[in-house]
C-alpha angles and dihedrals in degrees: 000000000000081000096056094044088048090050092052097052097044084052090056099035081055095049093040083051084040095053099046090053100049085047089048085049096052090053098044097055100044111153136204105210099195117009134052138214126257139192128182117209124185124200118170119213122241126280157187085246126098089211140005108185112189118182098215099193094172154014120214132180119203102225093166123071086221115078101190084061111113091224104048092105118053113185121234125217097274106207103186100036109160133071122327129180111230094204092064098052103062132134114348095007115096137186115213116221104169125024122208100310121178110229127171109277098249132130115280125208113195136343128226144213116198117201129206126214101275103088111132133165125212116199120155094008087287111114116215123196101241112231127214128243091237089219078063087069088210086298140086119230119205119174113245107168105177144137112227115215131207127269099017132112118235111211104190122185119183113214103209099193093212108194091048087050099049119061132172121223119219095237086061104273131134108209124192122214096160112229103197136164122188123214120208128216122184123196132168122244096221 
């Protein structure tokens, strides 16, 4: 009788071991069949400013070989929109942009920052209103192309090099024309 009773409980014991791990499993190896995860990171470099305040407003990939589409830049879930400093964010400092957002696997072209009204660069103690290259159309451009493929993670970070992109005018003027690289890691999800 105490053998049947020990038996019983080890068999359920067994099958209660054996569901938590099929439901772990099942979590563990989600796919994405046809769409990826992306995240968008920017760093500065560092620089002879104090500060270098950009307003990022806005990240968009170009997904469409046409340009003039409308619907060539689609805009990504931009998690740390605002003002960041980008000497404060150098080496192994980061801002993320963009965390982990699912988008369709296709081949992007470019990806975008956009940037708002609020850019500003300290040097000397003295702050000067950043204007922007109007052939910048208030964003920065980098080439990506690149297929994503399914079921990989796309890590972006957007080197900003602070000290090429920012330059002062004799007559007392700070002018931005953004300089920027991206680096691209890849990493399975599973």
């Amino acid at each position: 009788m105490k053998t049947s009773r020990n038996f019983k409980i080890l068999v359920i014991g067994v099958l209660t071991l054996f569901l938590m791990t099929s439901c772990s499993n099942e979590l563990e190896t989600e796919t994405f069949e046809n769409s990826t995860l992306v995240t968008v990171k920017l760093q500065g470099t560092p620089s002879a400013f104090s500060k270098a305040n950009l307003e990022i407003i806005d990240v968009q990939l170009r997904v469409l070989e046409d340009e003039s589409n409308p619907n060539a830049w689609v805009s990504l879930n931009t998690v740390n929109t605002g003002i960041h400093d980008l000497t404060k964010i150098t080496e192994d400092t980061v801002v993320t942009l963009v965390d982990f957002e699912e988008i369709p696997s296709q081949f992007i072209y470019n990806i975008k920052l956009v940037f708002g009204d609020n850019n500003t660069v300290t040097k000397n103690g003295l702050e000067y209103v950043l204007d922007i290259a109007p052939e910048s159309d208030n964003a920065s451009i980098n080439i990506v192309g690149k297929q994503l493929v399914s079921n990989k993670v796309y890590d972006f970070v957007l080197v900003f090099d602070t000290d090429e992109s920012i330059q002062m005018s004799s007559e007392g003027s700070a002018n931005l024309n953004p300089k920027m690289s991206t680096e691209m890691r890849l990493f399975n999800l599973f």
